[in-house]
Biopython code that builds the backbone (N, CA, C, O; Angstrom):
import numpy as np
from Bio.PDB.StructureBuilder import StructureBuilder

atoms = [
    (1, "UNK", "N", (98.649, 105.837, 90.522)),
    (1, "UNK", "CA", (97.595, 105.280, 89.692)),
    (1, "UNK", "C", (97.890, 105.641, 88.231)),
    (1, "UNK", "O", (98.061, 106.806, 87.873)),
    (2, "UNK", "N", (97.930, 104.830, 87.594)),
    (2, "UNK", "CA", (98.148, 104.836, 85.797)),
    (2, "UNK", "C", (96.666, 105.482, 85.237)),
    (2, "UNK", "O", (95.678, 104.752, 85.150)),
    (3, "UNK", "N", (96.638, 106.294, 85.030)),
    (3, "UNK", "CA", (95.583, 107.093, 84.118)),
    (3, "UNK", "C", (95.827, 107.612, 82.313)),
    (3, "UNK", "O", (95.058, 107.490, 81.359)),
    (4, "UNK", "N", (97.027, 108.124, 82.383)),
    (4, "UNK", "CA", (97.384, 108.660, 80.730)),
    (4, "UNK", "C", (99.142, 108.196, 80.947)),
    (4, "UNK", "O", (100.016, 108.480, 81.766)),
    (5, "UNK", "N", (99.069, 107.518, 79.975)),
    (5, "UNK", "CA", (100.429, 107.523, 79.293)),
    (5, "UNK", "C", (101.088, 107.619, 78.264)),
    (5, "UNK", "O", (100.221, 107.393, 77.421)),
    (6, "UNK", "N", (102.016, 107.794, 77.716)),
    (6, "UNK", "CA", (102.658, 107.763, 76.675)),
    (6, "UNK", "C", (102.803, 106.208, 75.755)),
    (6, "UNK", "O", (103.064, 105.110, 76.246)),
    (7, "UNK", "N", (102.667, 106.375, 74.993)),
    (7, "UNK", "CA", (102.686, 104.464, 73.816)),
    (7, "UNK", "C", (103.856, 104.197, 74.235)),
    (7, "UNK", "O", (103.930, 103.336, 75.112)),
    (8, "UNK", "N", (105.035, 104.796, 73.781)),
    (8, "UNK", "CA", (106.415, 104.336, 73.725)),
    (8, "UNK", "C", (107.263, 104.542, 74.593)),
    (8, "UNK", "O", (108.449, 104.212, 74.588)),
    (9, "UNK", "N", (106.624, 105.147, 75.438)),
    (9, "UNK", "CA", (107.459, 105.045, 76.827)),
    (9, "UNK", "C", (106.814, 103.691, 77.611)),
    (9, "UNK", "O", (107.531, 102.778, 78.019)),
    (10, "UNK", "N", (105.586, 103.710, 77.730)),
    (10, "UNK", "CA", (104.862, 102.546, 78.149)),
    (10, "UNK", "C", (105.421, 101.166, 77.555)),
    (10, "UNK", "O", (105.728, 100.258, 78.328)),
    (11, "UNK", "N", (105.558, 101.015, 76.045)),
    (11, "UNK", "CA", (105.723, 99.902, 75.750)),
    (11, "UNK", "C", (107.398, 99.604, 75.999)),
    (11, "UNK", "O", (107.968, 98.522, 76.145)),
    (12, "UNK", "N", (107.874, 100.795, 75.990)),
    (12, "UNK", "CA", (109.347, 100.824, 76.389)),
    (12, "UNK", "C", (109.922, 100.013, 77.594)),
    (12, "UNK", "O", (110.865, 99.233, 77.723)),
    (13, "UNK", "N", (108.861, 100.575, 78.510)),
    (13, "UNK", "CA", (108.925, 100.381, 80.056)),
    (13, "UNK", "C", (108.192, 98.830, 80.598)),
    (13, "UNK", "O", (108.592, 98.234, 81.598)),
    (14, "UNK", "N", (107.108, 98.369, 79.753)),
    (14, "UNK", "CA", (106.525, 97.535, 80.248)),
    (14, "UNK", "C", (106.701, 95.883, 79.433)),
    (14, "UNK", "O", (106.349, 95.816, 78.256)),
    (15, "UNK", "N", (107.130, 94.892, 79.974)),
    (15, "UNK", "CA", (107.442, 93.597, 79.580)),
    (15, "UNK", "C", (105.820, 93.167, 79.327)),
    (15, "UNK", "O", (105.347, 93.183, 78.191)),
    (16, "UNK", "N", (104.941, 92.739, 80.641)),
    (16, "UNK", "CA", (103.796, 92.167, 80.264)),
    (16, "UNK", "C", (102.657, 93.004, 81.309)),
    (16, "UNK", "O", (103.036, 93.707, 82.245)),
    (17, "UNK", "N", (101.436, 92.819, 81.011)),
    (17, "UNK", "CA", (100.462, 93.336, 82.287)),
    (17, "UNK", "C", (99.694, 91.942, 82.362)),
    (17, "UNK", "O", (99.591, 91.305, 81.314)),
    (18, "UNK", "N", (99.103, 91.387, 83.635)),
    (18, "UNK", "CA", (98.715, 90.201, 83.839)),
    (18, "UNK", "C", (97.244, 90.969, 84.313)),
    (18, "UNK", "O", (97.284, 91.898, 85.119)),
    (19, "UNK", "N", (96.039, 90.519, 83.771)),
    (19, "UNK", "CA", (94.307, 90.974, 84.273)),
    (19, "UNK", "C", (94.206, 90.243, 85.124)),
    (19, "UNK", "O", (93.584, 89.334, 84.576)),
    (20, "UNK", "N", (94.380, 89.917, 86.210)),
    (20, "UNK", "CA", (93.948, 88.655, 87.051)),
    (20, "UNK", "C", (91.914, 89.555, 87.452)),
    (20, "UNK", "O", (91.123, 88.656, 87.738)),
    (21, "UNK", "N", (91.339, 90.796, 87.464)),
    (21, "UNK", "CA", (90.773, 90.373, 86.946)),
    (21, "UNK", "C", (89.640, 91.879, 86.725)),
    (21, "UNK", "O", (89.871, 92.594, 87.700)),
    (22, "UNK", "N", (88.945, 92.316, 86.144)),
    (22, "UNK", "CA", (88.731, 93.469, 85.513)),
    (22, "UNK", "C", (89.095, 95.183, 86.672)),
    (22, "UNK", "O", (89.125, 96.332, 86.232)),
    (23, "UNK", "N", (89.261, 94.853, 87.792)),
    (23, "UNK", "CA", (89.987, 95.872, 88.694)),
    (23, "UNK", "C", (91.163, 95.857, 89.260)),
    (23, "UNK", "O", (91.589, 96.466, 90.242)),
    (24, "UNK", "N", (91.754, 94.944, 88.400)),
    (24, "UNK", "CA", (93.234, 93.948, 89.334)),
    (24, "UNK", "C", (94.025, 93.647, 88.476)),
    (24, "UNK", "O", (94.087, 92.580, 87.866)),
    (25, "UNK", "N", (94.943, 94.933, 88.332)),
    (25, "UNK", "CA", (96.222, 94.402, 87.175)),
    (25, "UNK", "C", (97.300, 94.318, 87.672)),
    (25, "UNK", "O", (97.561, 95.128, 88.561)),
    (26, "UNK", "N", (98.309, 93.325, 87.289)),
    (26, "UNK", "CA", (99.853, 93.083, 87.609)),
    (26, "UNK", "C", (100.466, 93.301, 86.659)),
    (26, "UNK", "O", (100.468, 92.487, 85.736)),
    (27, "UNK", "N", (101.443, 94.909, 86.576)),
    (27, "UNK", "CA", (102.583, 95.250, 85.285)),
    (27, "UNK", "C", (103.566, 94.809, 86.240)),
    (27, "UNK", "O", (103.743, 94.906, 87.454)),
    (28, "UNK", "N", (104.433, 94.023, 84.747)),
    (28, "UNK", "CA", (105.583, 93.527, 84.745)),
    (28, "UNK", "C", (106.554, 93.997, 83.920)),
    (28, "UNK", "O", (106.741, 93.807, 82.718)),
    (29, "UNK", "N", (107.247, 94.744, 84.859)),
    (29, "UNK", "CA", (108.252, 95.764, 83.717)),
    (29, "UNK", "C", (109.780, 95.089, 83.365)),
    (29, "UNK", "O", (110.301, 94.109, 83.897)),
    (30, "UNK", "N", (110.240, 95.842, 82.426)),
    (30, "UNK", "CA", (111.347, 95.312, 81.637)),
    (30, "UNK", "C", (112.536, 95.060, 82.677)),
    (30, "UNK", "O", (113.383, 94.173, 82.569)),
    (31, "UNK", "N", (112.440, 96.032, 83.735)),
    (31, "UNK", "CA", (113.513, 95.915, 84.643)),
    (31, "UNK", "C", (113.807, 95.210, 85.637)),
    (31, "UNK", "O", (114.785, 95.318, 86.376)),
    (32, "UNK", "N", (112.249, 93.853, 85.699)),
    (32, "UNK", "CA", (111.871, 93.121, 86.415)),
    (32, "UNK", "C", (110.958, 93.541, 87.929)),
    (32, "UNK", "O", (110.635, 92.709, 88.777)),
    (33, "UNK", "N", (110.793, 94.358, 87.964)),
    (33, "UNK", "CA", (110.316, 95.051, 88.912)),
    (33, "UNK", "C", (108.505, 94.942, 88.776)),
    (33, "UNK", "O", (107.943, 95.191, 87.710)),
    (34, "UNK", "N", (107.990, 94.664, 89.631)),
    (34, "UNK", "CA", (106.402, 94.237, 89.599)),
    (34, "UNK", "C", (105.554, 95.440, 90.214)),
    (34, "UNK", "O", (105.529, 95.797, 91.392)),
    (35, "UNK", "N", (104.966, 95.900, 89.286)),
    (35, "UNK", "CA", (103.322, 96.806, 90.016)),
    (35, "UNK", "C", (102.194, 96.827, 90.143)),
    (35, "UNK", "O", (101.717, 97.454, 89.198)),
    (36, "UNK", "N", (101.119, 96.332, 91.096)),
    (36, "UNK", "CA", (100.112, 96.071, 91.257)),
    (36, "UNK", "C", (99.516, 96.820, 91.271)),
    (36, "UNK", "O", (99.839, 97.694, 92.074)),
    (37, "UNK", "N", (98.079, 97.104, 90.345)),
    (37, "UNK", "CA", (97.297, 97.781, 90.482)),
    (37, "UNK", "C", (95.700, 97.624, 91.031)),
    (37, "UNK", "O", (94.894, 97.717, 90.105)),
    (38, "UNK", "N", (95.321, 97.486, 91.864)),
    (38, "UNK", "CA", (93.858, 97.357, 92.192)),
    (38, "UNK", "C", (92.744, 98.735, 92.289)),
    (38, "UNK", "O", (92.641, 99.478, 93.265)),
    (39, "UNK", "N", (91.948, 98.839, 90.970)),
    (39, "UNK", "CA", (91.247, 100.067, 91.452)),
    (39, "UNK", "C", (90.051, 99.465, 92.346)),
    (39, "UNK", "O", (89.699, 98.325, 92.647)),
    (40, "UNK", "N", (89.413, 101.271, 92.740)),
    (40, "UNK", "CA", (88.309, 100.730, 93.690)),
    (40, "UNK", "C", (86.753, 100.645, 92.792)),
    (40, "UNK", "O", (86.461, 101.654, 92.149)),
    (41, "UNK", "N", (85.941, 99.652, 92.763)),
    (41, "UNK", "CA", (85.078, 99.630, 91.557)),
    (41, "UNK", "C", (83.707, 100.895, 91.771)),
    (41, "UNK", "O", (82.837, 101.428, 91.083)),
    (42, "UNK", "N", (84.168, 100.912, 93.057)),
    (42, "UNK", "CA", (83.046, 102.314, 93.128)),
    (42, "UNK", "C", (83.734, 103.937, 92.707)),
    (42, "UNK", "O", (83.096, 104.955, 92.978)),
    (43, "UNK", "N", (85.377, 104.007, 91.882)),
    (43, "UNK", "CA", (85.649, 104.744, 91.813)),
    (43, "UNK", "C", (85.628, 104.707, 90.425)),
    (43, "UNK", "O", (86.204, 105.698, 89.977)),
    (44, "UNK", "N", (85.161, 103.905, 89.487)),
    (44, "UNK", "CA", (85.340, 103.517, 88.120)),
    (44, "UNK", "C", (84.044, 104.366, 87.364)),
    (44, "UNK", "O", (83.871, 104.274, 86.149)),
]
sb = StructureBuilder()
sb.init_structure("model")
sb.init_model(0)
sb.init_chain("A")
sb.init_seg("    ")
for serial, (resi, resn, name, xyz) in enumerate(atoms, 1):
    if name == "N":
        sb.init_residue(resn, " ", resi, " ")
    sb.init_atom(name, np.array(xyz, "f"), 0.0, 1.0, " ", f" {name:<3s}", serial, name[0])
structure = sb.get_structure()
């Protein structure tokens, strides 16, 4: 789970993030490699 990161390692590392939709992110990293994130909204 992505909680704290670094700016320039992050922006280093990451091509685009897609919101599909306020608990549901898709990073798309530079290396082409895809990570989905879904939190749980009762954990927010």
């Amino acid at each position: 789970m992505l909680e704290e990161f670094d700016d320039k390692i992050f922006n280093a590392l990451v091509e685009k993030i897609e919101v599909l939709s306020p608990t549901h992110f898709v990073f798309v990293l530079k290396s082409g490699m895809i990570v989905e994130e879904i939190k749980d909204i009762d954990k927010i």
